[in-house]
N, C-alpha and C positions, 0 to 999 in steps of 0.2 A: 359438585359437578364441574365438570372443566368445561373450560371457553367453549370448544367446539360443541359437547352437549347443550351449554345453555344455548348454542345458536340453532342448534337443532329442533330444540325445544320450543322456540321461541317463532319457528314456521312449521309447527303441525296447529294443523286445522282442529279446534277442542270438537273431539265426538268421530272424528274420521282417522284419525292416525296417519294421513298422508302429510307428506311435504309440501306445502305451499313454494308454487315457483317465484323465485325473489323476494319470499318472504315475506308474500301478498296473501290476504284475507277471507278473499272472497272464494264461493263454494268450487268444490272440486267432484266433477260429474261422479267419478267412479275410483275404489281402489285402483280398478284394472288399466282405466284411463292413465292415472300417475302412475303408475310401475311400467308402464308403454313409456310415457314422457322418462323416465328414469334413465331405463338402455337405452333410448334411443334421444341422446339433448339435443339440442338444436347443433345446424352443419358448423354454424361459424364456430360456436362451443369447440365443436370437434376438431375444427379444422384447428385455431391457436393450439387446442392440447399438442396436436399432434404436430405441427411446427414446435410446439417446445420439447418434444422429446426425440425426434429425429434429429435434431439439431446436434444430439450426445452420440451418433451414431455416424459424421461427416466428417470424411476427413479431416485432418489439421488444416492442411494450408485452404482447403474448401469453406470451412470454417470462418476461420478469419479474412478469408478473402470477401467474402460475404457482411462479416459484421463490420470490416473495413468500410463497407460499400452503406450501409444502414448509418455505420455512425459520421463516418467523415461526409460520405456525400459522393464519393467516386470509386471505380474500382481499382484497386492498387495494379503497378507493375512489381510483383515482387521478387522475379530474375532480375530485373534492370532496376534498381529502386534506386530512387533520388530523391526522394522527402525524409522526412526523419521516421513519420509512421511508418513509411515501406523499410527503412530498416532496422526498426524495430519489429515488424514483423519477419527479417529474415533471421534476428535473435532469436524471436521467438522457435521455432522452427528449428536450427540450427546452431543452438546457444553453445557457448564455450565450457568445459567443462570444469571450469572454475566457476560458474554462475551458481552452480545448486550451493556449494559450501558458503558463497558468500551472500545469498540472498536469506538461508535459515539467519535468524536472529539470535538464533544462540552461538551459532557455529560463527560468526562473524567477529563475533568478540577477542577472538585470538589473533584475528588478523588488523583489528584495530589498535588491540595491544601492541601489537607491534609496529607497528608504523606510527605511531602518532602517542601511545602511553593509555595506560591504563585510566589513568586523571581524567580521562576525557570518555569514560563510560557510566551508563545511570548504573548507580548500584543495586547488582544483582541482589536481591532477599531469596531467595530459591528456585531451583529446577528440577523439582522433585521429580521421580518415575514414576510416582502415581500421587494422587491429590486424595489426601486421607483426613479423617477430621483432625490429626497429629499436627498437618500441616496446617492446616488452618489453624487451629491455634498457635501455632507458633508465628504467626503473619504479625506486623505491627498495625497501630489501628489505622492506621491509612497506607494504600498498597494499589498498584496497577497488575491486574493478571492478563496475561500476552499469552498469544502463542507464536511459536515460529515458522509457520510454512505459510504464511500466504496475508494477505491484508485485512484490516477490517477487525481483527480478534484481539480486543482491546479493550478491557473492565475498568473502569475508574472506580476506585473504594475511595471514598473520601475519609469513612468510617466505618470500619468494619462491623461496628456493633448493629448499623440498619441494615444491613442483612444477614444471611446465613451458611453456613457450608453447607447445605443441600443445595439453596439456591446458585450460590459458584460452580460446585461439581456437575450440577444438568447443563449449564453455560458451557464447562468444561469440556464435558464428553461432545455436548454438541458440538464443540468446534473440534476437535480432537477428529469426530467423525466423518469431517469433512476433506473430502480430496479436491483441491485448489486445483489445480491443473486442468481436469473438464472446463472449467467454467470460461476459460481466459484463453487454455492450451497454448499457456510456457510452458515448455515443453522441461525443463530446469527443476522445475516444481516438483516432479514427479520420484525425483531422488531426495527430495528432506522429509525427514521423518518427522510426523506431528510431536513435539511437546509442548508442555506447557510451562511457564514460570513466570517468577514473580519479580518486582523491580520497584525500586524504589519511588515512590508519587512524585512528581515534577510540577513545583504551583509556585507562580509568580506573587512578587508582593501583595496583591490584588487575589490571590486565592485561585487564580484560573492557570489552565493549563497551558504553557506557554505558546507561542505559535509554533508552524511545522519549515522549519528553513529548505529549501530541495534546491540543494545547488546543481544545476546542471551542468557538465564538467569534458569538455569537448576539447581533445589532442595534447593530453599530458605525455605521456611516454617518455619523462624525462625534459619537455620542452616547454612551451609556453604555454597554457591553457585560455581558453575563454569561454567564462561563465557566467550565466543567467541564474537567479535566484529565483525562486518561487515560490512566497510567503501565503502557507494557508493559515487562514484565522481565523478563533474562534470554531474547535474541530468541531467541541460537542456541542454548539448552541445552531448560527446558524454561518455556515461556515462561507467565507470569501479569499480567494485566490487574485494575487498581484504579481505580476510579472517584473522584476528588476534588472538593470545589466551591472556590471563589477561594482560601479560608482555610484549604486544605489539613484538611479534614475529610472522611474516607473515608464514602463512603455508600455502602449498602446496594444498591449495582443491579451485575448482570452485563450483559457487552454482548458480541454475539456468541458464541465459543466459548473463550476466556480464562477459566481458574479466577482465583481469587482469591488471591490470597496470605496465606499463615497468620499474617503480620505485615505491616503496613500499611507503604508503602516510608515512610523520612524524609523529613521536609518539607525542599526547597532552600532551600540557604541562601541562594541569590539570584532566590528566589519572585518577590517584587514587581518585578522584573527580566525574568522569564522572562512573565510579564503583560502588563508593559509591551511589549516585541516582537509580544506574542503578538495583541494590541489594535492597535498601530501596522500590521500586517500585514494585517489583519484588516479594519481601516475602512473597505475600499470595497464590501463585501461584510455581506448581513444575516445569512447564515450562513457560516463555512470553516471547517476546523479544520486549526488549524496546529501543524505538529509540530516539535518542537524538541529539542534536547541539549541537556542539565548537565555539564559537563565541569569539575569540581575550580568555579572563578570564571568556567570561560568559558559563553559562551553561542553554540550553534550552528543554523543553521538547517537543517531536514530536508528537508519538503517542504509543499505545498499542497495538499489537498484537498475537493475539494468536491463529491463523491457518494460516502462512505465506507459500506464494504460493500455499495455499489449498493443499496442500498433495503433490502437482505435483510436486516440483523443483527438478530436478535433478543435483543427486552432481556429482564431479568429482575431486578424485576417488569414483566411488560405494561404495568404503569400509564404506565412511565418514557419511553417510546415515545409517549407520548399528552403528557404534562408536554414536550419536547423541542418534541415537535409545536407544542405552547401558542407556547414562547419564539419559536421559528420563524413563526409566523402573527403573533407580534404584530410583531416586527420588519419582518415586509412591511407588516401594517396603517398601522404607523408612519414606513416611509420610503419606500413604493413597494418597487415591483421592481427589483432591482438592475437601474443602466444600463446600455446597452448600449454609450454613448458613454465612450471610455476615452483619457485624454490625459497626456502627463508632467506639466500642470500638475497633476492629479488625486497623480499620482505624488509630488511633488513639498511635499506639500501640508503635513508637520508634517515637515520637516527638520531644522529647528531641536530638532525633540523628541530627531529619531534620531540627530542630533548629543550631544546632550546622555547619552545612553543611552550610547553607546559610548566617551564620555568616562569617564561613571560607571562603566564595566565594565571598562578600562582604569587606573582608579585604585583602584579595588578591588582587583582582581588583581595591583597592582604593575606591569601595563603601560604606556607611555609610547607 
């Protein structure tokens, strides 16, 4: 019997066949009594139902103008915006249509290639069309299963022998089945097509999965940037978020729901390294924050983002949401709006840098 029968099971009343309300004991007057209680639960019951699903029926910018207002604490101006959440909510809304290609995790990979080198991506083990038991056995015994369209869809196999390909493929489909976009309304989301695949496991000396680098990457366009890091640790245990500026100095700001760590992580020892990508990645774009691995000398790429926490995160201090905003509005001041026109020569454009990067990072680590 599955989960939900035995919980079913588990509040009928022995002798009456009624539901027990909250799975309480005591006698229940009448069939007809609990089949009244049934259609008709209690209001408040009614009323969350039905805030949670009207919610899928409200405009976009209604939407998030709303869950702006729940999670940060105020309502946004999202014509005139000057925080970083107000403009990340006019992304959202309004994204460039370079976002959907580069935010799928699969489709990213060709533009990583090319800016910065192949050297610098976890290796693909498969992107099969469909997840058949063929594929599964062909998996090595330790494998990460992803999808690409949205966050969160992330399998850790340590060893593939404790579990099974029945249990991956319902993993699968469930997340396959899911449309990212309602939940968040990036509106970007809506053009990547679910797949799934497989990538090579990433574990530190120590067996764990390395931390999460998210370099946030404000007014490259060929010029200077300045960037904030944001070390999450520890994804799958319990996880803690620090805030860094260039120089690896932990500052005082929370973002989103990430405590802070009671010791500040160690600075990489291939910082100016993980910069460097981080900036190279980064240049065609006034704002993205790019997330990265530290792995022992290597360096690996995560993903691209460019409406993180859909508008909603809130900082702590307030101020820091305003200060982000600042960097944000001067880097459009100062290069326009990011283009909409996008070409390999674009692509193409400091190769000789991302040459030089992967030379460095290969002689470093004693790679050839």
């Amino acid at each position: 019997m599955n989960e939900q029968g035995s919980l079913r099971q588990s509040t009928i009343k022995e002798g009456t066949g009624a539901p027990c309300p909250r799975g309480e004991t005591a006698d229940i007057p009448s069939r007809a009594a609990s089949a009244k209680k049934a259609i008709h639960p209690p209001p408040v019951r009614l009323s969350r139902q039905l805030l949670h699903w009207i919610k899928f029926f409200l405009p976009d910018a209604v939407f998030l103008f709303f869950s702006h207002k729940r999670r940060v604490g105020r309502f946004p101006s999202i014509r005139k915006a000057s925080t970083f959440n107000e403009l990340i909510l006019q992304r959202c809304l309004h994204p460039d249509p370079r976002f959907a290609h580069l935010t799928d995790k699969l489709a990213v990979r060709s533009y990583v290639e090319r800016k910065v080198g192949s050297y610098f991506l976890i290796p693909l083990i498969a992107a099969p069309v469909a997840f058949t038991r063929e594929v599964f056995d062909s998996l090595p015994p330790s494998f990460a299963m992803k999808a690409n369209h949205g966050c969160g869809f992330v399998e850790v196999v340590r060893d593939k022998s404790s579990t099974s390909f029945e249990a991956l493929r319902r993993l699968a489909e469930q997340w396959l089945s899911i449309n990212f976009y309602p939940a968040s309304r990036e509106r970007h989301y809506r053009h990547i097509k679910p797949r799934l695949y497989f990538e090579e496991l990433l574990l530190d000396h120590n067996g764990k999965v390395p931390a999460d680098l998210k370099f946030h990457c404000f007014g490259s366009r060929y010029g200077r940037s300045t960037v904030y890091a944001a070390v999450i640790s520890d994804r799958f245990g319990e996880p803690r978020g620090d805030i860094f500026d260039a120089q690896w100095n932990r500052l005082d700001i929370a973002v989103g729901d990430y405590k802070r760590s009671d010791s500040p992580p160690p600075r990489p020892r291939n910082l100016s390294l993980l910069l460097e990508v981080a900036m190279l990645l980064s240049d065609e774009f006034n704002y993205v924050r790019v997330d990265l691995y530290a792995l022992d000398d290597r360096i690996y790429f995560g993903e691209l983002t460019f409406t993180p926490g859909a508008g909603v995160f809130p900082f702590i201090p307030d101020s820091a949401d305003y200060a982000w905003g600042e960097l944000f509005l001067a880097a459009e001041s100062r290069n326009g709006v990011d283009p909409v026109s996008w070409t390999p020569i674009l692509w193409n454009r400091r190769c000789s840098s991302c040459r030089d990067i992967a030379t460095r990072t290969r002689r470093n680590s004693g790679h050839r």
